[in-house]
C-alpha positions in Angstrom: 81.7 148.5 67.7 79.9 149.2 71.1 79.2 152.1 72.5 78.0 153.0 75.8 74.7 154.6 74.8 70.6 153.8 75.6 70.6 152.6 72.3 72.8 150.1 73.0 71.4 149.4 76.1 68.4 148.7 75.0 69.4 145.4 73.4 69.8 143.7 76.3 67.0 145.3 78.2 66.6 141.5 79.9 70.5 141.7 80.7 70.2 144.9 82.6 69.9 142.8 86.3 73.2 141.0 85.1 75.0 144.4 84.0 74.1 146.0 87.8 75.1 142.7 89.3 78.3 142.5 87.6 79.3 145.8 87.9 78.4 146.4 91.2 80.8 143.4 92.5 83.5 144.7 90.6 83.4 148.5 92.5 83.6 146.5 95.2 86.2 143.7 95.0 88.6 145.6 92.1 92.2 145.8 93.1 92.8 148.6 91.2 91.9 152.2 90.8 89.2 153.4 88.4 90.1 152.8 84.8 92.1 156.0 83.0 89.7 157.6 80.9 90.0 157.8 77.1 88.8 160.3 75.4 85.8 159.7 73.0 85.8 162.9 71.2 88.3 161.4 68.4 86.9 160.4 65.3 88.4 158.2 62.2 88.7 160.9 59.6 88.0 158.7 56.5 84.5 160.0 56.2 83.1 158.9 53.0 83.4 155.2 51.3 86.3 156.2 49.4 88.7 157.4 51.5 88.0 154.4 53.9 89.2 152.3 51.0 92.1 154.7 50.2 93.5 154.3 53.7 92.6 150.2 54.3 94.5 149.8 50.9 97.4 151.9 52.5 97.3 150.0 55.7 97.3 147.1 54.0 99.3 146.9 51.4 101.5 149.9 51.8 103.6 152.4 52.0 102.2 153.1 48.1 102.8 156.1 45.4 99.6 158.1 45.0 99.7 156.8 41.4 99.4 153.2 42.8 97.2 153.9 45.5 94.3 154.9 42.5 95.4 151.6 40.4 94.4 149.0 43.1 91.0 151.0 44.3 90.1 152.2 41.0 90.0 155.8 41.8 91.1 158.5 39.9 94.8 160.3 41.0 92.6 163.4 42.1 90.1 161.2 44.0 93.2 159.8 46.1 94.6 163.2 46.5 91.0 164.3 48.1 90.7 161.4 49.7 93.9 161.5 51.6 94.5 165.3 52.4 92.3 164.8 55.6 93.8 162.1 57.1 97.7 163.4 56.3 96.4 166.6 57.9 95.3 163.8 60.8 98.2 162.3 61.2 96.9 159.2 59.8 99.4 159.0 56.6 102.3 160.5 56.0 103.9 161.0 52.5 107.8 161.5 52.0 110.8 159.8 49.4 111.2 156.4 49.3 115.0 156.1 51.0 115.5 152.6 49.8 114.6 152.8 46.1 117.5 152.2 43.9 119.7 155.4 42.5 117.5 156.5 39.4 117.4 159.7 37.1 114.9 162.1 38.7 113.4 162.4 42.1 112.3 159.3 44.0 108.9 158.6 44.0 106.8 160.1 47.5 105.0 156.9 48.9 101.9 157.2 51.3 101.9 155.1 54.4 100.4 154.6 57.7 101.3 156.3 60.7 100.8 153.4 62.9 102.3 155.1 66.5 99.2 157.3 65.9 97.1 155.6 67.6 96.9 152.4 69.8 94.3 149.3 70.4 94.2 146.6 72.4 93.1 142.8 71.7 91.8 140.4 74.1 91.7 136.3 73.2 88.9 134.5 75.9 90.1 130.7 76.3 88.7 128.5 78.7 91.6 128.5 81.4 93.3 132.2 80.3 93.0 135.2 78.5 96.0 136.6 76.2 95.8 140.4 75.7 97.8 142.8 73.2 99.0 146.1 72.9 98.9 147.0 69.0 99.7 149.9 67.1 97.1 151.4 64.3 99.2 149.0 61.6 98.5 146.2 64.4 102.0 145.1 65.0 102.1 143.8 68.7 104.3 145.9 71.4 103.1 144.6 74.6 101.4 141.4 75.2 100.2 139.8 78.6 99.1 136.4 79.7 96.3 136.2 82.6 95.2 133.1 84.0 91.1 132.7 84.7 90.3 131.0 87.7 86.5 129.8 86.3 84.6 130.6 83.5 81.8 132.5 84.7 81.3 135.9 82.9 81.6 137.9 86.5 85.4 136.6 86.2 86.2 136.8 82.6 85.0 140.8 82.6 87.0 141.8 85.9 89.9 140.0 84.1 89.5 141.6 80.8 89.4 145.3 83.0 92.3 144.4 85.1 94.5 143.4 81.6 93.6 146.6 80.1 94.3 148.4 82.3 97.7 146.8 82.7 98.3 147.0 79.1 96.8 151.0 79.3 99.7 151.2 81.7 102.3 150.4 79.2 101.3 152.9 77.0 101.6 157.3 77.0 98.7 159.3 76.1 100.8 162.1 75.2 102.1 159.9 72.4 98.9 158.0 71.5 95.8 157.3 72.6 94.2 154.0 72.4 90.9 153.9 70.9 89.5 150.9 71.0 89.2 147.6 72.4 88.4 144.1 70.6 87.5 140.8 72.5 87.5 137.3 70.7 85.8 134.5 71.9 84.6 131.0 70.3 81.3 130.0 69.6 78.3 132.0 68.3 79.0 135.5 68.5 77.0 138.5 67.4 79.1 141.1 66.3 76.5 143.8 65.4 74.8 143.8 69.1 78.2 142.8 71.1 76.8 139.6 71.9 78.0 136.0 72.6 75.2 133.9 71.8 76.6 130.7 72.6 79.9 129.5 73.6 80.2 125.6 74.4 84.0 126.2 75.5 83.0 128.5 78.4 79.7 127.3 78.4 78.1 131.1 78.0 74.4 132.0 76.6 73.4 135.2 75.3 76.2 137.5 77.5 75.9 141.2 76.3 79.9 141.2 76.8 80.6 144.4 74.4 78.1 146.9 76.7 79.7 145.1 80.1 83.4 145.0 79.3 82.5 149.0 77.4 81.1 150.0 80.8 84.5 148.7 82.6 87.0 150.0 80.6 85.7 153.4 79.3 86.6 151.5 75.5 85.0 151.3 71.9 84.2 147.8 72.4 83.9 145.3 69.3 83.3 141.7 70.4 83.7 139.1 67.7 83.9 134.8 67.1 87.8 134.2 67.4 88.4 132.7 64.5 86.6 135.4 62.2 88.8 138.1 64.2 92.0 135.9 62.9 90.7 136.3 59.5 90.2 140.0 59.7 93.7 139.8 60.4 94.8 137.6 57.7 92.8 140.0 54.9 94.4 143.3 56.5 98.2 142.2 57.5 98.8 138.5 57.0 98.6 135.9 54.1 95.3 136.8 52.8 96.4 140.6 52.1 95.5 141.3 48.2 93.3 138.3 48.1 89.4 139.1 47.1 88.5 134.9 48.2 90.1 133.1 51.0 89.3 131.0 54.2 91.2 130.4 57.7 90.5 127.1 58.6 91.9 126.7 62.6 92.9 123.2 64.0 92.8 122.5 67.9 90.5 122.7 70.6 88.0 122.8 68.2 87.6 123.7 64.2 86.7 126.9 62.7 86.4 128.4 59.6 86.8 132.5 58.5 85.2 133.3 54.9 86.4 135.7 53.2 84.3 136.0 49.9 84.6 139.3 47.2 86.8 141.1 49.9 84.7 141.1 53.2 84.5 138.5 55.9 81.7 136.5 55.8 79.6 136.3 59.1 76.0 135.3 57.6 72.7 136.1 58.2 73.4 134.3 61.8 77.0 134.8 62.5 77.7 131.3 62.1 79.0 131.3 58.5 82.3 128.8 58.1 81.5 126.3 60.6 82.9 123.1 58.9 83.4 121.7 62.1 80.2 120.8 62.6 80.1 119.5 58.5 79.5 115.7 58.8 82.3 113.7 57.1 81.3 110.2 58.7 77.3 109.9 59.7 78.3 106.5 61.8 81.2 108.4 63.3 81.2 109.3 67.1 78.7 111.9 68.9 79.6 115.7 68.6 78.8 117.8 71.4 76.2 119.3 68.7 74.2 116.5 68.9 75.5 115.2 65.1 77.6 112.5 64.3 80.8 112.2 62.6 81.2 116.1 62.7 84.8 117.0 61.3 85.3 118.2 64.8 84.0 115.3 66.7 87.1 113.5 65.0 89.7 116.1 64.5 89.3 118.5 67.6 91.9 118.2 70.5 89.3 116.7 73.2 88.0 114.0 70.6 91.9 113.0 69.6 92.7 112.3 73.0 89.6 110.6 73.9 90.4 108.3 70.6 93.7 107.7 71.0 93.1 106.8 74.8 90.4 104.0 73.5 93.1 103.1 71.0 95.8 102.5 73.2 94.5 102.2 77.0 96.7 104.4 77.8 96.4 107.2 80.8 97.2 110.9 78.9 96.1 114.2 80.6 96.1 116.1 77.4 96.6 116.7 74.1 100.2 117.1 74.5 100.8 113.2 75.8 98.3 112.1 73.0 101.2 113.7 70.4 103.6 112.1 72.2 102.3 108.8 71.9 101.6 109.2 68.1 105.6 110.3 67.5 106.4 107.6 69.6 105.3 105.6 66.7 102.3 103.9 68.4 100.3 102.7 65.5 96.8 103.3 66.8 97.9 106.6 68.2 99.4 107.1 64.2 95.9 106.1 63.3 93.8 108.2 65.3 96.2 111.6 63.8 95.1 109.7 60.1 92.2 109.7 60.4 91.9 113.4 62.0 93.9 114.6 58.9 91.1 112.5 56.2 88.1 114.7 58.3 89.8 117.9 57.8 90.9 117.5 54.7 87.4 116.6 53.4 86.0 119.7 55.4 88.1 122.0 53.5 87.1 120.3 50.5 83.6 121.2 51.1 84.5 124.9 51.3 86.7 124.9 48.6 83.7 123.7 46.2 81.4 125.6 47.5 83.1 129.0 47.2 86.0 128.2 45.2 88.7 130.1 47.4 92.1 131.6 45.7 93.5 130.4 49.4 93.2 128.4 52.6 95.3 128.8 55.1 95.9 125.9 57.9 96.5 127.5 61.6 95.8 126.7 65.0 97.7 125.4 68.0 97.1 121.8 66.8 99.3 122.1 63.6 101.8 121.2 65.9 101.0 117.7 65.0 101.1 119.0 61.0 104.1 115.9 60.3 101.2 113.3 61.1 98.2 114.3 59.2 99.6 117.0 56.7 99.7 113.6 53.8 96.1 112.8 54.7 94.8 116.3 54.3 96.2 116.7 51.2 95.0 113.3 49.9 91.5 113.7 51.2 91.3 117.6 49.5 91.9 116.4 46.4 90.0 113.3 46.5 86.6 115.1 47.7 87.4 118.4 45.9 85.2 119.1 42.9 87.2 119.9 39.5 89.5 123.2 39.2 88.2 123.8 43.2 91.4 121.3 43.9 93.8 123.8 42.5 93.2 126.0 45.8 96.7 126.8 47.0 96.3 125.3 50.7 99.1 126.4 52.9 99.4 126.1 56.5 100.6 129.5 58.5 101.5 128.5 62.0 100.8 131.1 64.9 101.3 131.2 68.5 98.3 132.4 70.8 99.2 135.9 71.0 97.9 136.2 67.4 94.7 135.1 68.5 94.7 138.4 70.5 96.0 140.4 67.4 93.3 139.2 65.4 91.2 140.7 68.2 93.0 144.3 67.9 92.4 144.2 64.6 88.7 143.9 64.9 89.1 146.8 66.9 90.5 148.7 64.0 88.9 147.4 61.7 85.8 148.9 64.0 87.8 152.5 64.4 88.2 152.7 60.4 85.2 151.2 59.1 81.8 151.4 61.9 80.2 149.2 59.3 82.4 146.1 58.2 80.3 144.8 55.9 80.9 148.6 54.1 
């Protein structure tokens, strides 16, 4: 998480010309009055290791007897009752009867749960033509969300975007009733988490933007800036498929093809940040160019821009997009059928990889393209098992279909993630 401090500025002491520049054109140019201020006084009560764990495990997982609570994070009952007392006192968890358990001899049992109007985040998803922001509660479930289009990718236009969203999405909300506390951006490509840095993003074509201190300095926000698809995966482990699960990977189909590792219970970033990136494994070395330089990347095959470029050489036909592409294919047009095949053998073999080389409980399918699931879902599944090694093709694979606002909770949650737990690698 970023904070606007000299610390932090001092990681991007060659950015500094870029931060005035930017900054200054927004005083001038902004539509809108000065972003609200949020107070920064408020700190995540969970202050040692334990109680962190206590309260994810509640978040997660919850509402939870106390009892229960000290099964799953192997704590004794008086370490629980310690560990929450602060952050009932907070406002953070509550504790009362469970209303819905069935009629039974003695009282009902008091379950612990999160308090998720106590606080609010926001979530931000960068594409190359939009960008989708949220308006989550502390338990991340989505109350506002807002579509803005982006006229061009430079970063001057993507961070007065991101301020003006906020601060529509700020608008929607009550400080008497909550405060929000914290802001998370996702964005594909090579993204440093730790300094709030997008290294590299070939979608927007970005190098080495300092976008956590900028979009910070705009919005008055905790900022946490993270790769997309690892942001969907923090989501996944906290409120989604992967909740309970200590091994499991997101593998995203569509404009490109990512990968989120989750390995003994944290996300995996690696010692560069690039940890998952099976679209850039190479499934065919005489297949065509990647925009990496490699050939036969699972990407250059399966992503949405090599589809249609494939199915156009395929067919001679004239398609703008993805969406015609698809079309064609359902239409029964057998090298449009052929081109979906063959997209469905690369990713299948790519999760194969990961599956032997980490040996996953889970993988979970999602992504805008699994709207063409019906024509490649058979070839996936035949290519897993053929290229996975031994028990590693038991792996339950399952696809989980989500729409682009998720993108932007995955970014919220980041941002919590952030609020409850500075260091995520804790």
């Amino acid at each position: 998480m970023i904070d606007r401090s000299d610390r932090h500025r001092s990681l991007f002491g060659n950015a500094q010309p870029i931060l005035l520049l930017l900054l200054t054109k927004e005083k001038k140019t902004s539509k809108f009055p000065a972003m609200r201020s949020t107070p920064r006084a408020e700190t995540f009560p969970a202050n040692t290791p334990a109680a962190s764990q206590v309260f994810t495990t509640v978040l997660s997982q919850g509402p939870l007897p106390r009892l229960e609570v000290a099964r799953r994070v192997g704590l004794s009952p008086a370490a629980v009752t310690k560990a929450v007392r602060p952050l009932i006192e907070a406002g953070y968890l509550v504790e009362g009867a469970d209303e819905e358990a069935r009629p039974a001899l003695g009282r009902p049992a008091n379950l612990v749960r999160v308090d998720g109007g106590r606080a609010l985040f926001i979530g931000v998803k960068v594409t190359d033509d939009e960008i989708i922001g949220v308006l989550t509660d502390l338990c991340c479930r989505i109350r506002v969300a807002r579509h803005l289009p982006l006229p061009d990718r430079e970063p001057r236009t993507v961070l007065a975007s991101i301020t003006e969203l906020v601060q529509r999405l700020m608008a929607e909300t009550d400080d008497s009733v909550a405060p929000v506390l914290g802001l998370g951006i996702a964005v594909s490509g090579d993204v440093d988490r730790a300094e709030g840095a997008v290294r590299y993003s070939p979608f927007l074509e970005w190098h080495d933007v300092p976008l956590a201190e900028l979009a910070a300095t705009t919005t008055g926000l905790p900022v946490t800036v993270d790769n997309d698809v690892r942001a969907l995966t923090v989501a996944e482990q906290w409120f989604g498929a992967g909740v309970g699960l200590s091994d499991f990977a997101v593998v995203t189909v569509g404009a490109g093809i990512g990968c989120g590792l989750v390995v003994h219970g944290r996300v995996v970033a690696g010692a560069h940040g690039v940890a998952g990136e099976i679209g850039h494994v190479t499934v065919d070395p005489a297949g065509p160019l990647c925009h990496c330089g490699n050939r036969g990347c699972v990407e250059a095959i399966a992503g949405e821009a090599a589809i249609v470029r494939q199915v156009r050489e395929a067919t001679g036909a004239e398609l703008p997009d993805a969406a015609a592409a698809l079309a064609l294919a359902r239409e029964g047009v057998a090298g449009a059928r052929d081109v979906y095949a063959r997209a469905g053998e690369a990713i299948g073999r790519g999760i194969a990889t990961v599956a032997n080389l980490l040996g996953p409980e889970r993988v979970i399918i999602s992504g805008e393209g699994l709207a063409a699931y019906d024509l490649f879902a058979e070839q996936i599944r035949d290519a897993f098992v053929a290229a996975a090694f031994g028990s590693a093709a038991q792996c339950d694979v399952r696809t989980h279909p989500l729409p682009f606002d998720e993108w932007a909770r995955g970014a919220a949650a980041t941002a919590i993630q952030s609020f409850i737990t500075p260091d995520p690698s804790r």
